[in-house]
Backbone as a printed PyTorch tensor [residue, N CA C, xyz], in Angstrom:
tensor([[[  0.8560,  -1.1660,   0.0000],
         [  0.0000,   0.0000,   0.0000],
         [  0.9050,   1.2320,   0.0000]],

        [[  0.7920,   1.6450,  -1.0150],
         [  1.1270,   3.1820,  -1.1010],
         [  1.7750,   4.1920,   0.3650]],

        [[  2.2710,   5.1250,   0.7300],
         [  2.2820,   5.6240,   1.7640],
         [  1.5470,   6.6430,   2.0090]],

        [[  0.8220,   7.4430,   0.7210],
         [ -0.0980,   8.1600,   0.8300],
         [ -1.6010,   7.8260,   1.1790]],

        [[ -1.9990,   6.6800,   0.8100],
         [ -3.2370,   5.7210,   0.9030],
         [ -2.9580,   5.4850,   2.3070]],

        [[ -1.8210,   4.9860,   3.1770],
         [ -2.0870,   4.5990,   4.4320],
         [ -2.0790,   5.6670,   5.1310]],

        [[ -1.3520,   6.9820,   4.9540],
         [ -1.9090,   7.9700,   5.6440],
         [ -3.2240,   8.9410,   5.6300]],

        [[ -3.7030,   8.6550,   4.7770],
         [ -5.2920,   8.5980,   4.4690],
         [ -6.3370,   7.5020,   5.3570]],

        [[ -6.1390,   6.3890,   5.7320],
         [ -6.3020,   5.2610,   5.9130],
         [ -6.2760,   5.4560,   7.7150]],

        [[ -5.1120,   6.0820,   8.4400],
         [ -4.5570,   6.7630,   9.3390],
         [ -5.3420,   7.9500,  10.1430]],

        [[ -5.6130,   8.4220,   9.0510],
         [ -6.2250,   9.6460,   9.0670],
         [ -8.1430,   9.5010,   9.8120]],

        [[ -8.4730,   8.7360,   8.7960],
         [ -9.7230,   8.0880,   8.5020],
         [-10.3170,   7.5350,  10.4460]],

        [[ -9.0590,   6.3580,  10.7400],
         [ -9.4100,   5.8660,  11.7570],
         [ -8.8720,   6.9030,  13.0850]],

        [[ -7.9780,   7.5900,  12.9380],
         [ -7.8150,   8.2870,  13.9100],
         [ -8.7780,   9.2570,  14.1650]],

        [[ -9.9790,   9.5340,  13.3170],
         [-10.5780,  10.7840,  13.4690],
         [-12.0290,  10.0710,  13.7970]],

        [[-12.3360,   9.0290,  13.2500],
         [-13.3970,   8.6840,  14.2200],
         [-13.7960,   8.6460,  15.2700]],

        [[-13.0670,   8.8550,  16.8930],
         [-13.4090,   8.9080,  17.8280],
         [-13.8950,  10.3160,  17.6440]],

        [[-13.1280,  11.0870,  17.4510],
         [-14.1030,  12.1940,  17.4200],
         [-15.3710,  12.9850,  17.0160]],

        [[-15.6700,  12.6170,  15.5440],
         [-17.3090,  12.2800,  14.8510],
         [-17.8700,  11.1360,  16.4860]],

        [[-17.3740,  10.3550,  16.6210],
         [-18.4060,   9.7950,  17.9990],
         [-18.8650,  10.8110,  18.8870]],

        [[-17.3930,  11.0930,  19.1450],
         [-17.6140,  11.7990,  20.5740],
         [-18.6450,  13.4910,  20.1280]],

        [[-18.4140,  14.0690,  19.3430],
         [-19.2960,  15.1220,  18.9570],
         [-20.9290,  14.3360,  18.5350]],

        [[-21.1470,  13.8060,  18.0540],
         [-22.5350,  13.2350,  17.5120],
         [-22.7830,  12.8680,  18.9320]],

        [[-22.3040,  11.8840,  19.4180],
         [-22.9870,  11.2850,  21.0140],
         [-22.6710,  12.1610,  21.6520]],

        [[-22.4700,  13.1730,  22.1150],
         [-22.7120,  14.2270,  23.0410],
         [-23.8810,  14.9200,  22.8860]],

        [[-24.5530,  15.2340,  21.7000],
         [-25.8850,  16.0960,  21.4960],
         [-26.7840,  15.1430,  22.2040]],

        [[-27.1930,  15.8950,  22.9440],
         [-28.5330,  15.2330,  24.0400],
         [-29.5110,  16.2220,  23.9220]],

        [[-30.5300,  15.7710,  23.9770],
         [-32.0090,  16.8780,  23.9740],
         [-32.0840,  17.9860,  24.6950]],

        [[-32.0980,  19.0420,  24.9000],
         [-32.0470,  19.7810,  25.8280],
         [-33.1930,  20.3800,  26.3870]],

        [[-33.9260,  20.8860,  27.6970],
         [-35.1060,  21.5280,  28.2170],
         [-35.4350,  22.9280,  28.2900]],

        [[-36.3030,  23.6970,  27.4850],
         [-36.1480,  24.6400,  27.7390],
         [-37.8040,  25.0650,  28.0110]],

        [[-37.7580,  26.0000,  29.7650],
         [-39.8080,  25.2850,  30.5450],
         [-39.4310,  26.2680,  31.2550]],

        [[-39.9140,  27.2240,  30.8810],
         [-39.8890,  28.8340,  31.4450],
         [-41.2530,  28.7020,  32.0800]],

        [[-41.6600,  29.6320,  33.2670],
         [-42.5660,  29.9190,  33.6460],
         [-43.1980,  28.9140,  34.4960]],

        [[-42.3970,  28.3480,  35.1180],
         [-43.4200,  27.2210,  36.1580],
         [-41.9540,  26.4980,  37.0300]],

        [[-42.1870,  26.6200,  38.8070],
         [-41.4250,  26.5860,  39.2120],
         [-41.0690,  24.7590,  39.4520]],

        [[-40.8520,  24.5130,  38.3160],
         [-39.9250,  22.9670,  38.4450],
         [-39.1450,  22.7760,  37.5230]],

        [[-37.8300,  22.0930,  37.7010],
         [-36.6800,  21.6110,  37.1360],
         [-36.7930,  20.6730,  36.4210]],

        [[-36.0740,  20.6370,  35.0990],
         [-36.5160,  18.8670,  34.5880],
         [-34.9330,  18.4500,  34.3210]],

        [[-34.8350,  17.1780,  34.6780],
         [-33.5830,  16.9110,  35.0670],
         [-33.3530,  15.8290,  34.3580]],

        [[-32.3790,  15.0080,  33.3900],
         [-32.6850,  13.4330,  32.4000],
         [-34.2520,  13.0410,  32.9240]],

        [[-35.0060,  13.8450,  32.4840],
         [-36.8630,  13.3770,  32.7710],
         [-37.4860,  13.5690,  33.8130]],

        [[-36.9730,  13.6450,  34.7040],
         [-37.3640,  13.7700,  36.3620],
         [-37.0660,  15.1450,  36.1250]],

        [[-38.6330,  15.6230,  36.9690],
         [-39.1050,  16.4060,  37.5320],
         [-38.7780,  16.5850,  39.0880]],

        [[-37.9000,  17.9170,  39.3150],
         [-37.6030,  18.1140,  40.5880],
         [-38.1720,  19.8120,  40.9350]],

        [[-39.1750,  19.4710,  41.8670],
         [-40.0930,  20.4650,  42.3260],
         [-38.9270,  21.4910,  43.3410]],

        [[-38.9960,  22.7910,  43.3610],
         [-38.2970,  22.5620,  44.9740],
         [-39.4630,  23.3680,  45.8650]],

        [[-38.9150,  23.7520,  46.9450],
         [-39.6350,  23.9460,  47.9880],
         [-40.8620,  25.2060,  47.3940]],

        [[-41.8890,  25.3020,  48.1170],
         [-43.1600,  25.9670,  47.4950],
         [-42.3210,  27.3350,  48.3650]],

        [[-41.8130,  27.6610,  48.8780],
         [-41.5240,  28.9210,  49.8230],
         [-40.3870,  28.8600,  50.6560]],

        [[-39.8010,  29.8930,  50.9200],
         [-39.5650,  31.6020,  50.0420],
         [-38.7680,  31.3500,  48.4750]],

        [[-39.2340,  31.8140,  47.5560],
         [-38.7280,  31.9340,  46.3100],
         [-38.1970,  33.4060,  46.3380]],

        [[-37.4000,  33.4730,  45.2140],
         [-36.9780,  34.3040,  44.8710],
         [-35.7180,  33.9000,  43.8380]],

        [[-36.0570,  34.5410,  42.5870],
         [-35.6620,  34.2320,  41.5210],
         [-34.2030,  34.5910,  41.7310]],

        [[-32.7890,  34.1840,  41.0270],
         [-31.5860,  34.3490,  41.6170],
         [-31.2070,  35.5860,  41.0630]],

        [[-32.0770,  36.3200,  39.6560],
         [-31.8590,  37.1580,  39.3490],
         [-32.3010,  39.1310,  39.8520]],

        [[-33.1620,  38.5050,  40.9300],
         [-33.4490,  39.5270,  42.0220],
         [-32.8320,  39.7610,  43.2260]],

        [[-31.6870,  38.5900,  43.2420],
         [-30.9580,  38.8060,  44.4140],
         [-30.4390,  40.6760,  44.5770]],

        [[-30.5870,  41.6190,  45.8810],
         [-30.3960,  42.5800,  45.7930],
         [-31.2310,  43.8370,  45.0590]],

        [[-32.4090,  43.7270,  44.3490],
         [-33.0960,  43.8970,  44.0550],
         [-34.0550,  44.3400,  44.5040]],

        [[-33.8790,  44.4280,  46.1750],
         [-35.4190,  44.9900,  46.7200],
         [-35.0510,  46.5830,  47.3990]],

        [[-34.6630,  46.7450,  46.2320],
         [-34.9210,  48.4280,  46.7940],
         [-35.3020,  49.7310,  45.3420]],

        [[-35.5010,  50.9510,  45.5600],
         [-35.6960,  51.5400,  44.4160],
         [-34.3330,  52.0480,  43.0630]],

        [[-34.4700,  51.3150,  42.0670],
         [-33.6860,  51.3770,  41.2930],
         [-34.2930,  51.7850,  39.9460]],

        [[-33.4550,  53.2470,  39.2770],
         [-33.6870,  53.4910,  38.2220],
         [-34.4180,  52.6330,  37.1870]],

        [[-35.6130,  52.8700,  36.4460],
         [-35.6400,  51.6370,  34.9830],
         [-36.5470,  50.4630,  35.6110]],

        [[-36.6220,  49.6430,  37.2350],
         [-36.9480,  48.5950,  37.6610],
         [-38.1320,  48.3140,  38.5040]],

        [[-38.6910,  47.6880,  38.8450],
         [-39.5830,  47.4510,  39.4990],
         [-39.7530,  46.0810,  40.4340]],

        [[-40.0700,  46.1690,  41.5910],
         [-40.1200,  44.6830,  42.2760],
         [-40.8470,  45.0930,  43.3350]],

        [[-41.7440,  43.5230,  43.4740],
         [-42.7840,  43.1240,  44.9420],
         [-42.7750,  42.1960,  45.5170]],

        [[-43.2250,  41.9060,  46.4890],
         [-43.2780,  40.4080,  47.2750],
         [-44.9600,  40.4560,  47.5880]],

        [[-44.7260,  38.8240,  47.3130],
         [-46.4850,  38.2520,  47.0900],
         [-46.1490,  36.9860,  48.2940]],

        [[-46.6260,  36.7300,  49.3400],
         [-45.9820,  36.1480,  50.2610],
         [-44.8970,  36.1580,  50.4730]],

        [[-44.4780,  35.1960,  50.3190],
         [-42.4010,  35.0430,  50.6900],
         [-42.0560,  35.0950,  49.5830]],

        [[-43.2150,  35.1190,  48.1940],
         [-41.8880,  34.9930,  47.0830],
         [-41.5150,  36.4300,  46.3950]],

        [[-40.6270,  36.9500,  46.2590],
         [-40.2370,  37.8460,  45.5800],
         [-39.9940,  38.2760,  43.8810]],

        [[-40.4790,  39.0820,  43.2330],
         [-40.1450,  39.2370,  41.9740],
         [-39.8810,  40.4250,  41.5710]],

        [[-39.1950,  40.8020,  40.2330],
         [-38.4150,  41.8680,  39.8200],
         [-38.7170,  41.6820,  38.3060]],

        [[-38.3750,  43.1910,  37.6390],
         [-37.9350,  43.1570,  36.2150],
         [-37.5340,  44.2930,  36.1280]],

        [[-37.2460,  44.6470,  35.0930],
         [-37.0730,  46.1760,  34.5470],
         [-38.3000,  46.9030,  33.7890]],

        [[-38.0360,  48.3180,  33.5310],
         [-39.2550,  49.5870,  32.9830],
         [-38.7540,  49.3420,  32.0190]],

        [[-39.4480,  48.7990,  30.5890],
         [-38.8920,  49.1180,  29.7570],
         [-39.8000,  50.1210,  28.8620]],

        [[-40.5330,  50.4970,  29.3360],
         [-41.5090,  51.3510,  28.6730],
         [-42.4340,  52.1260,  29.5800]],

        [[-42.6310,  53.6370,  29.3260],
         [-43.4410,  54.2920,  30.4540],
         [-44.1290,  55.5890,  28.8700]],

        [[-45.8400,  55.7710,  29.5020],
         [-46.1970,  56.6180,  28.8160],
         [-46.5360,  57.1150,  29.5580]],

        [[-47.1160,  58.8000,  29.1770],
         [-47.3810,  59.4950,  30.2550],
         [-48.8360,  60.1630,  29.3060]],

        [[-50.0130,  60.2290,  30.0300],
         [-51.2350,  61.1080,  28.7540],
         [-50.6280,  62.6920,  28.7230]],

        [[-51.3280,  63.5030,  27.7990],
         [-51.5490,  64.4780,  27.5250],
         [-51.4220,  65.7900,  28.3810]],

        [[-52.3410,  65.4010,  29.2920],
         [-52.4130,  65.8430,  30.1330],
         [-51.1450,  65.9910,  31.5650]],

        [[-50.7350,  65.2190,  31.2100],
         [-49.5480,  64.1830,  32.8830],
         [-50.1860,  64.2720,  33.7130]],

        [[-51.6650,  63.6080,  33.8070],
         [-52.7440,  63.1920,  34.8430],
         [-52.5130,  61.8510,  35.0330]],

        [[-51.5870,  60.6990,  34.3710],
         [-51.8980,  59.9200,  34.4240],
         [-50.7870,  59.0750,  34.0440]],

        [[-50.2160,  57.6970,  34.0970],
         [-48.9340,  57.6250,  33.6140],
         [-49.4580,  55.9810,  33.4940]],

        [[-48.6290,  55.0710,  32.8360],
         [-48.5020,  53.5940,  32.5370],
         [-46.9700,  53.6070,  32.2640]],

        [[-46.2010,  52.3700,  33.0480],
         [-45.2950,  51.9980,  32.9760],
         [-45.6370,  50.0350,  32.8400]],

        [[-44.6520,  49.4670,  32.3980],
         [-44.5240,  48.1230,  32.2840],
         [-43.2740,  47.5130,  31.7240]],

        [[-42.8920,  46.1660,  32.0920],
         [-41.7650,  45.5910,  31.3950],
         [-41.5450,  44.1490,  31.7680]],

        [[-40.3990,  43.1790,  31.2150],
         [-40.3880,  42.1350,  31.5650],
         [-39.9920,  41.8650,  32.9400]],

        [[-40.4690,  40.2960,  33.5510],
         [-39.9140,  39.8870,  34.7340],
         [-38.7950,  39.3600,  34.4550]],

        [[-37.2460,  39.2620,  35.5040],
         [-36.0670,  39.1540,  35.4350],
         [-35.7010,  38.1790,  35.6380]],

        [[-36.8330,  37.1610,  35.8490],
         [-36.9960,  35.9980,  35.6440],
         [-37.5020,  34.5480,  34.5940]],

        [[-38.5560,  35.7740,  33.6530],
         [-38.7030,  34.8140,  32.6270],
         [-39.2210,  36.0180,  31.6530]],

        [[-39.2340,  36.3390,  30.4260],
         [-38.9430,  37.1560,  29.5050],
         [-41.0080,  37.0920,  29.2400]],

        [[-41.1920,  35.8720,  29.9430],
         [-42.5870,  35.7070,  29.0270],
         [-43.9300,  36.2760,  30.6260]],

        [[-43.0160,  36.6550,  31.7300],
         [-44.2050,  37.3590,  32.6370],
         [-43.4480,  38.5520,  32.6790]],

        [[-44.5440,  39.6690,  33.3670],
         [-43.9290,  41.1340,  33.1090],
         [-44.6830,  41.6740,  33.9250]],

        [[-44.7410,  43.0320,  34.2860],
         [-45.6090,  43.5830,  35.6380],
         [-46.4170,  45.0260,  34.3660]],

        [[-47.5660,  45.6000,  34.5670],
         [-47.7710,  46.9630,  33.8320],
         [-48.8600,  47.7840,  35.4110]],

        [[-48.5080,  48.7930,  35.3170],
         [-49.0870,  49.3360,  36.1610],
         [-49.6270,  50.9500,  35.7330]],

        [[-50.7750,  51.1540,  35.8890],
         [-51.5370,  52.5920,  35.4560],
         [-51.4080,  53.3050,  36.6080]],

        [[-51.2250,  54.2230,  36.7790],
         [-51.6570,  55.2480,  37.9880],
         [-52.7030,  56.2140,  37.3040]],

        [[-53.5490,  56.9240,  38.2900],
         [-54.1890,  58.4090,  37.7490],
         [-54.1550,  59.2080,  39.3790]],

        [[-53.5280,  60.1010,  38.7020],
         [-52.8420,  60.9790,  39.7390],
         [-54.0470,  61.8480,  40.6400]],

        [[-55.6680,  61.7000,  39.7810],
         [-56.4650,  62.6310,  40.3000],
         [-56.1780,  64.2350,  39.4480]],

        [[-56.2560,  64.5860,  40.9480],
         [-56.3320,  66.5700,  40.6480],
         [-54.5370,  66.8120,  40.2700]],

        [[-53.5350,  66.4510,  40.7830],
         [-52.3650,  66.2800,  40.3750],
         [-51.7320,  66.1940,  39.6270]],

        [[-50.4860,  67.0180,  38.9610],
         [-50.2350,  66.6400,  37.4970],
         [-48.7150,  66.5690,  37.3310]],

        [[-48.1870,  65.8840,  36.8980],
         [-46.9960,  66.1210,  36.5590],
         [-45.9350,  66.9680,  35.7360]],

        [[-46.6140,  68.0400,  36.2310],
         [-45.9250,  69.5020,  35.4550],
         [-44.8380,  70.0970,  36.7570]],

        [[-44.5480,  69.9710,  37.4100],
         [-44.2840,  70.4480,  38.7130],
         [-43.4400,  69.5150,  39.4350]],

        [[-42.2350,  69.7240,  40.8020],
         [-42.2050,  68.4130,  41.8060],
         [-43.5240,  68.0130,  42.7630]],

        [[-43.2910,  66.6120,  42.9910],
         [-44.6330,  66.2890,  43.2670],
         [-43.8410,  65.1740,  44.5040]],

        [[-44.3060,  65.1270,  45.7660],
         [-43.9410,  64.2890,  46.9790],
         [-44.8850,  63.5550,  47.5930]],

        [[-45.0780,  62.5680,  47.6990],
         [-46.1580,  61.6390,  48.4080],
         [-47.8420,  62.0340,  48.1470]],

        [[-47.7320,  61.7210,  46.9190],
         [-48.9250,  61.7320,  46.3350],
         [-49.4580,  60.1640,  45.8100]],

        [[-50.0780,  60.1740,  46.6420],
         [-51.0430,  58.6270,  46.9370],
         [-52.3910,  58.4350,  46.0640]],

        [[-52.2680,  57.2080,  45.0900],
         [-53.4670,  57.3540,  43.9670],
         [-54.1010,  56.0700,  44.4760]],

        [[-55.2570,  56.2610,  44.8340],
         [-55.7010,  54.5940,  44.7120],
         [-56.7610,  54.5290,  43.7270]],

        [[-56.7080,  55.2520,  42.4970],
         [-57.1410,  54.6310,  41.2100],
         [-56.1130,  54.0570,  40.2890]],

        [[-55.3040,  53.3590,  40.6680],
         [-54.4840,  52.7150,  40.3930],
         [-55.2950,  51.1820,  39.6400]],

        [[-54.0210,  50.9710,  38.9830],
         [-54.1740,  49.2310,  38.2750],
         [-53.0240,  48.4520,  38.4620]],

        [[-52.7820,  47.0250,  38.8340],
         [-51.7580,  46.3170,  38.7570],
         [-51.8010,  44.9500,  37.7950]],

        [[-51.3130,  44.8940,  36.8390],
         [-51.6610,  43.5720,  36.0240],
         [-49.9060,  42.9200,  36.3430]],

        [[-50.0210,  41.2120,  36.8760],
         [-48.3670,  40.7610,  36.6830],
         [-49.5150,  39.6560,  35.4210]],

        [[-48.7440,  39.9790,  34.1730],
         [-49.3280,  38.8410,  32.8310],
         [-47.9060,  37.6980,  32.6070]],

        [[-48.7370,  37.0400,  32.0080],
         [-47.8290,  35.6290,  31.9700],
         [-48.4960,  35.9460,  30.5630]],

        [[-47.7130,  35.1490,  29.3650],
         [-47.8550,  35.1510,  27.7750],
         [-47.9910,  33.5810,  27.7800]],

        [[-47.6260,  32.4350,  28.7750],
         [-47.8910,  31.3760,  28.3430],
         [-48.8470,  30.5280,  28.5310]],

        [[-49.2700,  30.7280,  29.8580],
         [-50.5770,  30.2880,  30.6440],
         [-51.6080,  31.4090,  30.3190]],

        [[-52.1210,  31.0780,  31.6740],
         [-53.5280,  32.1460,  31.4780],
         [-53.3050,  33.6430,  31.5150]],

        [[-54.2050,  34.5850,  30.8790],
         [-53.3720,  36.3080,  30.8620],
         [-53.0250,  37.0440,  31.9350]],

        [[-53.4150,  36.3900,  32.8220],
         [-52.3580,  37.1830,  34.0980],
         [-52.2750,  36.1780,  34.6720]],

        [[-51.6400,  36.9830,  35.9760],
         [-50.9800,  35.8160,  36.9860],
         [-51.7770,  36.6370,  38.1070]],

        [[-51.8540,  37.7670,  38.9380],
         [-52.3830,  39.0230,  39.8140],
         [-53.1480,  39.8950,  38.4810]],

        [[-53.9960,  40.2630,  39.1500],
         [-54.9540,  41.3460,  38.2030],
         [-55.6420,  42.4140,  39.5640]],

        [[-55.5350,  43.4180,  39.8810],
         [-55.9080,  44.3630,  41.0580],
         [-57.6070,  44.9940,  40.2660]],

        [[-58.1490,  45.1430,  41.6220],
         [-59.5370,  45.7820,  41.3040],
         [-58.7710,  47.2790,  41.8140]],

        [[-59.2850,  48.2910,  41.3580],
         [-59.1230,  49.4530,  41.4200],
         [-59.4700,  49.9370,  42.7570]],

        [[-60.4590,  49.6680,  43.7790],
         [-60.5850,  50.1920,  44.8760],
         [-59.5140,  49.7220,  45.8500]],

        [[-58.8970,  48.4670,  45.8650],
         [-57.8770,  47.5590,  46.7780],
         [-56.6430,  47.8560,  46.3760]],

        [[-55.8650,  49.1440,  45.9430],
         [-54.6740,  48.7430,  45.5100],
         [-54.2210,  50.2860,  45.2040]],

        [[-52.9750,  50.5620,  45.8290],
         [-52.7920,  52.0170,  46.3490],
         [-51.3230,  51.8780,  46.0110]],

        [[-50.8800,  53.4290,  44.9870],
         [-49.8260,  53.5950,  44.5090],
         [-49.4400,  55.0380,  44.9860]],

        [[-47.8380,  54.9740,  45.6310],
         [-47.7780,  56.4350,  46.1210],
         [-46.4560,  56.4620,  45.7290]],

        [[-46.7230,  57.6830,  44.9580],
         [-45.3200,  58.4000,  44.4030],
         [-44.8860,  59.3590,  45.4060]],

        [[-43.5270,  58.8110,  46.0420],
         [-43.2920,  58.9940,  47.0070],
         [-42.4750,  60.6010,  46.1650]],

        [[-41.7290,  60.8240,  45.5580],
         [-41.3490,  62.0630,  44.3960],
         [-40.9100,  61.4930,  42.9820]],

        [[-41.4810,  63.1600,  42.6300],
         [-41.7320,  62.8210,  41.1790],
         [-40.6010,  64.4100,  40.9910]],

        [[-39.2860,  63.9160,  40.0030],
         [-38.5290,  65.6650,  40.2160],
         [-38.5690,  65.7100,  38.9740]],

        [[-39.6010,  67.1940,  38.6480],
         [-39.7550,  67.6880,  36.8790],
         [-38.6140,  67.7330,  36.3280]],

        [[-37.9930,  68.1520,  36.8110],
         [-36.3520,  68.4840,  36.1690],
         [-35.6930,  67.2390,  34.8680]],

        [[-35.8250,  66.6680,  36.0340],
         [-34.8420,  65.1480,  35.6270],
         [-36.1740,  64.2910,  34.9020]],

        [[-37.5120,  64.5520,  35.7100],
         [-38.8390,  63.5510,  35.1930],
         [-38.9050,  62.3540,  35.5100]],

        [[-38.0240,  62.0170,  36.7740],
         [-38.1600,  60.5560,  37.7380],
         [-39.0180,  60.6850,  38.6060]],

        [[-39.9610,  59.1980,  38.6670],
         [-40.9300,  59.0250,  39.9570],
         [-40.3740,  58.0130,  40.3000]],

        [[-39.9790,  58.3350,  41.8240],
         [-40.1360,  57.2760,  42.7630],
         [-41.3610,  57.1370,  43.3900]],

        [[-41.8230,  55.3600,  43.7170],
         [-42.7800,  54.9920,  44.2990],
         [-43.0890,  53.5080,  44.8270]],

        [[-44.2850,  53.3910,  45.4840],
         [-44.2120,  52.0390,  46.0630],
         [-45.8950,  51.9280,  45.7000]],

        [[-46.0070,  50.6770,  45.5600],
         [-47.2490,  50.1060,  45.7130],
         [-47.6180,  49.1470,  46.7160]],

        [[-48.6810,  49.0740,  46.6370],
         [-49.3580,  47.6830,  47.5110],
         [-50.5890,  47.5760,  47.6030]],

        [[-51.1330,  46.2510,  47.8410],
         [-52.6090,  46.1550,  47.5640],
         [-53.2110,  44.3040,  47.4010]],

        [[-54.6150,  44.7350,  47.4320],
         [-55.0510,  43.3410,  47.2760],
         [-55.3380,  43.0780,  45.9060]],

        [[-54.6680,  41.8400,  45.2750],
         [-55.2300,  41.7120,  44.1470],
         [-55.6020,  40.4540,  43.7400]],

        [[-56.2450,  39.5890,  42.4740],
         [-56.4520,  38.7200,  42.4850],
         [-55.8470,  37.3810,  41.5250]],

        [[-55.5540,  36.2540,  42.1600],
         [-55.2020,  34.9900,  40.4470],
         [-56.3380,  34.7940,  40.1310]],

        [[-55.7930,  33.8890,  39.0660],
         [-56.2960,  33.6250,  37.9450],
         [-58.0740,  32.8630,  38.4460]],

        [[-57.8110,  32.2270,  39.5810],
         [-58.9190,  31.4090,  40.1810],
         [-59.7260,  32.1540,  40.8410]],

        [[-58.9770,  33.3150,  40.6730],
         [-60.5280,  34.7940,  41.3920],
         [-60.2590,  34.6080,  43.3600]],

        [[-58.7540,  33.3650,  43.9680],
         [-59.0310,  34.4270,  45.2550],
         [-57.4360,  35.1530,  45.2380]],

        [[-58.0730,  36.0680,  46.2820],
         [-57.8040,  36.8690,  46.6640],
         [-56.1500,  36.5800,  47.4520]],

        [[-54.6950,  37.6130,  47.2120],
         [-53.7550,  37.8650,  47.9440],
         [-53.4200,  38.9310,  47.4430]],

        [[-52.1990,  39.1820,  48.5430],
         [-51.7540,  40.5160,  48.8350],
         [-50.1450,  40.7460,  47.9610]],

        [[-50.0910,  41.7660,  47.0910],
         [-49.1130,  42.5810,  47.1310],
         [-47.9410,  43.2540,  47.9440]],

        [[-47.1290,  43.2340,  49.0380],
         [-46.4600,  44.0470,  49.3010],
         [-45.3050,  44.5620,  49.3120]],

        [[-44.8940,  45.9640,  49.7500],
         [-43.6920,  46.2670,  49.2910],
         [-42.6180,  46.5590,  48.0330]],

        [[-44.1350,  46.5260,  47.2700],
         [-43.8330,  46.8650,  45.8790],
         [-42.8760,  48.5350,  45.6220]],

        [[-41.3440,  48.5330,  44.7420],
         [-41.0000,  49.5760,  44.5620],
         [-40.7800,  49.8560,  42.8050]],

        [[-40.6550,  50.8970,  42.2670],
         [-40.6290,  51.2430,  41.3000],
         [-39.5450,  52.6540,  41.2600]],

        [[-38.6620,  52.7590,  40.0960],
         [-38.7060,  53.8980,  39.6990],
         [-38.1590,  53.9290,  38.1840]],

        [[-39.0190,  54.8410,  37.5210],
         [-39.3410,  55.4660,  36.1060],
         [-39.1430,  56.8910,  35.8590]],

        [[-38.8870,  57.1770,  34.7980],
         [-38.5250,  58.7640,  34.0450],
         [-39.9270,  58.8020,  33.2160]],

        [[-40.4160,  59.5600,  33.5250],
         [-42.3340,  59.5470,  32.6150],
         [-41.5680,  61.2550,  32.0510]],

        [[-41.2710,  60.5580,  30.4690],
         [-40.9670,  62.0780,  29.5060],
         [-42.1680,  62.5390,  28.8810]]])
């Protein structure tokens, strides 16, 4: 045999372990956003129902530019503002954005300021015609949905200058099954241009 043919030949068998080893390494992979269990080679590993808190809120519970976060019993959640409108008027403002936990739940929240407007600085001005929706895109359309009389938003300041509100919420609101829990300690802060 030739010496070029056997180093071809050489070639051939030396490189097969590796076509193995790349082909048998691709394994199926899981990808199960939005529901708190692990899937592990098939097994399902639940973990504990309480205190949660997503690893990406670690540090997270205080007022930060752009973000928003609450605690609903022990579990805690967060995302960022990625969007804030303000009406015509600046009687009234909507902010919302994703959770920092799964791209597919998100928090949106309405305020109406009343007689109040956002032309001016504005300090602890408390709306409870407020709205709180936390929506999920994969399950059912929300996850919390607030009735308007149970659920109180106070912009703790709002500075015209710059056009940041700081604020906190809290309130009773409801799942998907219509009962009833609590909101608290909800913080926010947004630039309403």
């Amino acid at each position: 045999m030739p010496i070029r043919k056997l180093y071809i030949v050489y070639f051939i068998v030396a490189s097969l372990p590796f076509f193995w080893t790349f082909n048998l390494s691709c394994a199926k992979e899981y990808s199960f956003e939005g529901a708190d269990a692990l899937r592990v080679n098939d097994t399902i590993i639940v973990p504990p129902a309480h205190p949660w808190i997503c690893p990406a809120c670690i540090g997270q519970d205080k007022q930060i530019e752009a973000k928003w976060s609450f605690y609903n019993d022990s579990s805690f959640s967060c995302g960022m503002i990625d969007t804030a409108i303000v009406n015509q008027e600046r009687t009234a403002f909507t902010f919302f954005g994703p959770s920092a936990c799964s791209k597919d739940t998100g928090m949106i929240i309405d305020v109406f300021l009343g007689g109040a407007a956002l032309d001016r600085d504005l300090y602890n001005v408390t709306s409870k015609e407020g709205g709180f929706y936390y929506y999920d895109h994969v399950g059912p359309s929300y996850v919390f949905i607030s009735h308007v009389a149970n659920f109180k938003i106070v912009i703790d300041s709002y500075i015209h200058q710059t056009h940041l509100a700081t604020g906190t919420f809290s309130g009773t609101v409801y799942k998907t099954n219509g009962a009833p829990t609590l909101i608290t300690s909800g913080k926010f802060e947004v630039r309403l241009y």
